[in-house]
C-alpha positions in Angstrom: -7.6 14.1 20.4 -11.3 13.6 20.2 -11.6 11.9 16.6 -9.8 9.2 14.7 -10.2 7.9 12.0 -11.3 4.2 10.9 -12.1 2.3 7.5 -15.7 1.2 7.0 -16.5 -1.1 3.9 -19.9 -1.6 1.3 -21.2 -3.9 4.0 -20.7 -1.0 7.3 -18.2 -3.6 8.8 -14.7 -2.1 9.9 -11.3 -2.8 9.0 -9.7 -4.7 12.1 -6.5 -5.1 14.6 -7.0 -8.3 13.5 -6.3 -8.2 9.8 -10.2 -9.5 9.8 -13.6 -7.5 8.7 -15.4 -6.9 11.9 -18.8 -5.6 12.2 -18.0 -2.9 15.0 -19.8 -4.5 18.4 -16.3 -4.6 19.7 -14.8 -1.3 19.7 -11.6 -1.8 21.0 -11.0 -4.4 18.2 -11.2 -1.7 14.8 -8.3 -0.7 13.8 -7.8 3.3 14.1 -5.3 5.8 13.0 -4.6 9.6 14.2 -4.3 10.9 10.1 -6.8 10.4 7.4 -3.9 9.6 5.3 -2.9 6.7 7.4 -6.4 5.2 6.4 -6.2 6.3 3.2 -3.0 4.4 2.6 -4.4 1.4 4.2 -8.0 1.2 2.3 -5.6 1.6 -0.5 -3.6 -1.4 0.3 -6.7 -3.8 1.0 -8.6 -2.7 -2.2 -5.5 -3.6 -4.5 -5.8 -7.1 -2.9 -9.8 -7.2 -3.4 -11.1 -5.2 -6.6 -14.9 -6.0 -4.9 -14.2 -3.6 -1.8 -15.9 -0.1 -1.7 -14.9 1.5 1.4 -14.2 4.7 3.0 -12.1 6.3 5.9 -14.6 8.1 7.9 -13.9 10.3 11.3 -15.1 8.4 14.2 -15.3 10.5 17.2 -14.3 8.8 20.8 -15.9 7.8 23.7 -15.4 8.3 27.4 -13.3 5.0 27.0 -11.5 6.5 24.9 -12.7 4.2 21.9 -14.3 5.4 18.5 -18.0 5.3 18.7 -19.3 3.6 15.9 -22.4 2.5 14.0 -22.7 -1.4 14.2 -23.3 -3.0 11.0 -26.9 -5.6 10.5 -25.3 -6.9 7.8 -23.5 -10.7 9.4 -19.6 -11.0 8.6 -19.1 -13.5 5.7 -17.6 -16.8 7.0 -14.4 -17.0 5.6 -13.5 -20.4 3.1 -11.0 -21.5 5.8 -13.1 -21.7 8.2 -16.0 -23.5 6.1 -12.9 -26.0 5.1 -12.1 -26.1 8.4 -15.8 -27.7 9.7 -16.3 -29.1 7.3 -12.7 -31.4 7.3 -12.8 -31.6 11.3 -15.4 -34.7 11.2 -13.5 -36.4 8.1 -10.0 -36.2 10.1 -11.1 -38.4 13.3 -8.5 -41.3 12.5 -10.2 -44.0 11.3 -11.7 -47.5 13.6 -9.2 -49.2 15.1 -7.3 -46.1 16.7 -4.5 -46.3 13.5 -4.0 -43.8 11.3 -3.9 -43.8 7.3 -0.3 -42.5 6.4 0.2 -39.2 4.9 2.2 -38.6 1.8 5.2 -35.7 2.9 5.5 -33.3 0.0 8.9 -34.9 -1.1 6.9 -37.7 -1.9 5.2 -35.8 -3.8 7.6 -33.7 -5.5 9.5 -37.1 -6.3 6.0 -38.4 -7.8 6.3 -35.1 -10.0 9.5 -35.3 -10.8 8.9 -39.2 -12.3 5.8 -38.3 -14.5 7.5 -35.2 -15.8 10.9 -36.9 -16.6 8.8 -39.5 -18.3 6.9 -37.1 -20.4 10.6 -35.4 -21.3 12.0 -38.4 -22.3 9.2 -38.8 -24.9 9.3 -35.5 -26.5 12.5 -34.9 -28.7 14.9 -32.0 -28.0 15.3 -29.0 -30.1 16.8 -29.8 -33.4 15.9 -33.7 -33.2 13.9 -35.0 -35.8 10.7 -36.0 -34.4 9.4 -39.8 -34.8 6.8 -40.4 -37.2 3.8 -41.7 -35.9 
C-alpha cells in the first residue's frame, strides 16, 4: 500500500492517535486509515461534536518509513481551556504558609448543601391543589 488516507482541518492540522489536533511535524502521531470511508466516518463523527470544523480526508502518500508524508501546518495548535486552567490554577494550589492545607468540601457535602436549600424552597411553595397564602 503506498497511500493512506488522513483528516486535515480549516487550520492544515491533522486529526491525531491522540484524540488531539496536531499540526503534522510528527508523522508517526496522525492518525491514518487504509479506506477513504474509514475517514469519512471519522471527520463525520468529530464535526457533529464541533459545528466550526471544515475538514477533509485527503490521500497522503508514504514515506520510506513507511509514514504519510504530509504538509506541516504554520498555523500554531490552539491551547486547549484545560490546559490554560491548568497554568493558570497550578500557582493558586501551592498550600498556603504554614505547610497546612485549607480543607476541601467532598461533593456529598455539597449535594447535602443542595439538598437543604432546595427542601427549604419546597417547603415554601404549596403543592398542587393547596390554596396558596396570600401575601
Amino acid at each position: 500500500m503506498t497511500e493512506v488516507f488522513v483528516i486535515r482541518n480549516q487550520l492544515g492540522h491533522f486529526w491525531g492517535k491522540s484524540k488531539a489536533w496536531v499540526d503534522g511535524r510528527d508523522p508517526r502521531a496522525v492518525l491514518r486509515v487504509k479506506h477513504q470511508d474509514e475517514g469519512i466516518n471519522t471527520l463525520f463523527e468529530l464535526s457533529a461534536k464541533d459545528v466550526e470544523l471544515r475538514g477533509e480526508v485527503v490521500p497522503a502518500e508514504l514515506g520510506p518509513k513507511g509514514e504519510p508524508v504530509l504538509q506541516v501546518s504554520d498555523i500554531p495548535l490552539p491551547v486547549a481551556p484545560e490546559a490554560e486552567a491548568a497554568s493558570d490554577a497550578a500557582p493558586e494550589s501551592a498550600p498556603p504558609a504554614g505547610g497546612e492545607q485549607a480543607p476541601v468540601p467532598s461533593v456529598a457535602d455539597a449535594d447535602a448543601e443542595a439538598d437543604g436549600e432546595a427542601g427549604a424552597e419546597a417547603e415554601a411553595q404549596p403543592g398542587p391543589g393547596e390554596p396558596r397564602p396570600n401575601a
